[in-house]
C-alpha positions, -999 to +999 in steps of 0.1 A: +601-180+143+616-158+172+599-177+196+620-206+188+651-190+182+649-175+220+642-213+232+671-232+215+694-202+227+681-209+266+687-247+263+724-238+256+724-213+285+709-238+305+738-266+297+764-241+319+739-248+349+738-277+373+706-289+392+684-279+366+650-289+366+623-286+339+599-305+352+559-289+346+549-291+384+515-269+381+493-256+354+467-224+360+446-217+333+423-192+340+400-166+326+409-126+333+372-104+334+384-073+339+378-033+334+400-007+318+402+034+333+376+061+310+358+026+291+323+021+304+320-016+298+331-049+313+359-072+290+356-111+290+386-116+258+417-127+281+431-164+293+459-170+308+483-196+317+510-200+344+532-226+344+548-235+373+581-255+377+594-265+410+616-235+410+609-212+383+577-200+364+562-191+328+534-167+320+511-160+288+479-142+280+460-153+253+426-149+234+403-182+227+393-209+254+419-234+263+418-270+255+420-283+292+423-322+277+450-308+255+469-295+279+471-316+312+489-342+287+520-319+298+520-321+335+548-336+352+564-335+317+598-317+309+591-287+291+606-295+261+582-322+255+559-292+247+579-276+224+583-307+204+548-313+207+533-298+173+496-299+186+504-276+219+492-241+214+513-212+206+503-196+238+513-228+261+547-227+242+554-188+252+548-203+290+570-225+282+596-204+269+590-177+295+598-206+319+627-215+308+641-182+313+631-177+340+663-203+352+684-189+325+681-150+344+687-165+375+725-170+371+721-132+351+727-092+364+697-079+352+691-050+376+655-048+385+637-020+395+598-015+411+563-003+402+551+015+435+514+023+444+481+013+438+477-002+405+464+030+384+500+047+399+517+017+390+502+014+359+510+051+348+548+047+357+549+018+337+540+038+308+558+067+316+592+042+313+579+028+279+570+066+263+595+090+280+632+085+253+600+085+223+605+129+207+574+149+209+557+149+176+565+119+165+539+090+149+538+063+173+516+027+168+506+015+203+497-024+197+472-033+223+450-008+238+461+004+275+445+038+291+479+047+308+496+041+276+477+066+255+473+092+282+512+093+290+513+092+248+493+119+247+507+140+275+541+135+258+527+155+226+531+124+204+509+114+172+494+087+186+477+054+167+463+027+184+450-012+175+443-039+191+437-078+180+402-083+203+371-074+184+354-056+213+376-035+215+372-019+182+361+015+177+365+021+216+376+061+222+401+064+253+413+097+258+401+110+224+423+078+206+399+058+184+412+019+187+416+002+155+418-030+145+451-046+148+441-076+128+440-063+088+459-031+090+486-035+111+516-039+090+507-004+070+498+014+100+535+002+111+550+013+080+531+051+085+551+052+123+584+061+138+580+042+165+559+006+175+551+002+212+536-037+216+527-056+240+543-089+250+508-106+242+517-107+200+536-133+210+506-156+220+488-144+190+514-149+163+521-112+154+554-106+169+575-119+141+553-098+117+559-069+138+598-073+148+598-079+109+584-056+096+601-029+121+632-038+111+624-033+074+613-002+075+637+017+099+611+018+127+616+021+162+602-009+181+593-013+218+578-039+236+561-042+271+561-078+284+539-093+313+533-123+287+572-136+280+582-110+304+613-140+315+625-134+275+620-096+272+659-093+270+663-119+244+646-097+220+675-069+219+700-092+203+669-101+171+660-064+165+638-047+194+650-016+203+639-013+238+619-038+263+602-034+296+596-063+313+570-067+342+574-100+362+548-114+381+527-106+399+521-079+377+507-041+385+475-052+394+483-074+422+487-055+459+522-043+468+553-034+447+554-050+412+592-060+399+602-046+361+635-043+340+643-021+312+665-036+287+677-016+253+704-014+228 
């Protein structure tokens, strides 16, 4: 699994660093109700957890209700007890993860760049970085519906597809792109593309591997966007991933500028 792969990698990072501390200071699991641009209708699909440590932080969307009794077992815990814990879900562990990356990139040269305006221009520069090296013409899977995505997709003359994983959001038209679902026909829909653009959020839902995977095998362009694991985003260069955008919280739809790196091979 990548997810583990990226964590064992940032416990040997972390063992060049002094004054480390990996201690779970805060948990906030919440619920996100929220609206997307040109889609009359409210969405009620998305969790999310933030993990706080006392000088470093983890974030993960996810679909399901959380198991609060489940997971205040980890505070004040070191965060590898949650990796080692087999019942945690996938979700907490991509925290997790993000977490402990977000130490690792403290000590790195990552050179960061910013998201300026109110959230829709933020929102559109962010996918006019993840569309803009991808040729006209060509077929290109967006995993994970986003307006900005397939308007700046669409702008760009490219054949667009879209799924996503969250039932409600089947059969939804955004700017003339019907939304499939992600769920059963993923894989072939990847095999019929040039190019995968996914968001970070496959890695809560345990599609990522399949994706990377099956990118890989086929000679496909892959590209992720990460808010969820945004901490690992540059992990994924050296296991395959062509390109990734990473947007650190708080993201684009929080007030003021919004912090983002672009990492590719």
């Amino acid at each position: 699994m990548i997810l583990d792969k990226i964590y064992r990698k940032g416990l040997n990072d972390l063992r060049n660093m002094t004054n480390v501390n990996l201690r779970v200071d805060n948990i906030i699991i919440g619920q996100s109700i929220y609206t997307m641009k040109g889609v009359d209708r409210n969405f009620y699909d998305m969790y999310f957890c933030l993990l706080l440590l006392e000088n470093a932080y983890g974030f993960s969307y996810f679909q399901g209700k959380p198991n609060l009794k489940l997971i205040k077992q980890f505070i004040d815990k070191d965060i590898t007890k949650i990796m080692d814990c087999v019942e945690a879900p996938l979700y907490f562990k991509v925290a997790a993860v993000d977490a402990l990356y977000c130490l690792v990139n403290k000590k790195s040269t990552i050179q960061y760049k910013f998201l300026k305006g109110d959230l829709r221009n933020k929102a559109r520069q962010r996918a006019k970085q993840l569309v803009k090296d991808i040729p006209p013409k060509s077929r290109v899977l967006l995993v994970g519906a986003v307006t900005e995505i397939i308007e700046e997709a669409h702008s760009q003359g490219l054949n667009l597809s879209v799924v996503d994983l969250e039932n409600t959001k089947i059969d939804l038209i955004i700017d003339e792109a019907v939304v499939n679902d992600g769920k059963n026909k993923i894989i072939n829909k990847i095999r019929q593309s040039d190019y995968v653009v996914a968001t970070g959020m496959t890695f809560s839902t345990d599609t990522a591997d399949k994706i990377i995977r099956a990118c890989k095998e086929n000679g496909i362009k892959s590209i992720f966007f990460m808010q969820t694991g945004a901490n690992f985003g540059n992990e994924l260069i050296n296991l395959g991933v062509d390109k990734v955008l990473s947007e650190y919280f708080p993201f684009y739809d929080f007030q003021g500028d919004t912090k983002y790196a672009v990492f590719a091979k």
